[in-house]
C-alpha positions in Angstrom: -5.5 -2.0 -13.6 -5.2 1.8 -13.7 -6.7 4.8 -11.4 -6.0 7.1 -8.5 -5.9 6.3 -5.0 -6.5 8.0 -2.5 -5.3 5.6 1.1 -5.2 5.6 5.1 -1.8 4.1 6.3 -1.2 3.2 9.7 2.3 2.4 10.7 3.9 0.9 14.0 7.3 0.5 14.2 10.0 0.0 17.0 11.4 3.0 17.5 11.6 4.1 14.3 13.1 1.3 11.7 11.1 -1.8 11.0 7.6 -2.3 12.2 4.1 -3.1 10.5 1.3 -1.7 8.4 -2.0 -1.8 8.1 -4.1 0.3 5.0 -7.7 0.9 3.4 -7.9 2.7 0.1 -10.3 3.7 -2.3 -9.2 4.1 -5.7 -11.2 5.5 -8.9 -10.2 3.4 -11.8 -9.4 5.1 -15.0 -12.9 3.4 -16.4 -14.9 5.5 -13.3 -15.6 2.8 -11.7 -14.5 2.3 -7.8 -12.6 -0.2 -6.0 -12.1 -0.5 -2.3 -8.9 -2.4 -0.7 -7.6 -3.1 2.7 -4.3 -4.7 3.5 -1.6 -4.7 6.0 2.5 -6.2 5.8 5.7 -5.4 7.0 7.9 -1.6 6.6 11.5 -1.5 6.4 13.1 2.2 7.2 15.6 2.7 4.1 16.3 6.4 5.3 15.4 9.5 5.7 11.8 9.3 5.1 11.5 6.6 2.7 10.4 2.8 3.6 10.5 -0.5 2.0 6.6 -2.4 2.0 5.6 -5.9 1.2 2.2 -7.5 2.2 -0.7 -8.3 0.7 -4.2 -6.0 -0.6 -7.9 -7.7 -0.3 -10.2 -5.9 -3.0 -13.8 -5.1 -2.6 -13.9 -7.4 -6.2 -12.8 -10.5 -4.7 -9.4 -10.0 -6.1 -6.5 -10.8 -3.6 -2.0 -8.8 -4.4 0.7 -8.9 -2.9 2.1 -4.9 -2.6 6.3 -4.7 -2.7 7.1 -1.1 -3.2 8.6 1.8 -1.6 6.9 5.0 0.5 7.9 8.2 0.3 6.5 10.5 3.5 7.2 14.0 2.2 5.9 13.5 -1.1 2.3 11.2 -0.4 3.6 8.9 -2.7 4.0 4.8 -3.5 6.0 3.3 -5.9 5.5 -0.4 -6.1 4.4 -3.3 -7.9 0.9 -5.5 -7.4 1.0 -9.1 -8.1 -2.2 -10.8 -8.4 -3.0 -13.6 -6.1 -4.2 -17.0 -8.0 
């Protein structure tokens, strides 16, 4: 599965470290076509303005991942891994 997304993160943690996330995306596939997700899981602060995530993504497909990866504030970005859910 590869294409761009484009997300809204919403992020509560206890003053500052660990907390919770919840997320909706939209991401165009590299085929043109359009998925939607929403998701939510747990944050970890690793510093500075990076955090560990881990939960799990619902697609508009059906399809059902667990997200572990890493957020990066400054620069928009994830780096992560999706593991489909059988």
């Amino acid at each position: 599965m590869e294409g761009t997304s484009i997300a809204t993160m919403t992020i509560e943690n206890i003053e500052g470290d660990d907390g919770k996330y919840s997320v909706t995306a939209r991401s165009i596939m590299s085929d043109g076509g359009m998925l939607d997700a929403s998701g939510h899981g747990k944050t970890t602060h690793t510093g500075g303005q990076k955090w560990n995530v881990a939960g799990i993504a619902d697609m508009s497909d059906g399809r059902s991942f667990a997200i572990q990866g890493e957020i990066e504030f400054p620069a928009r970005a994830f780096t992560g891994k999706m593991f489909e859910r059988i």
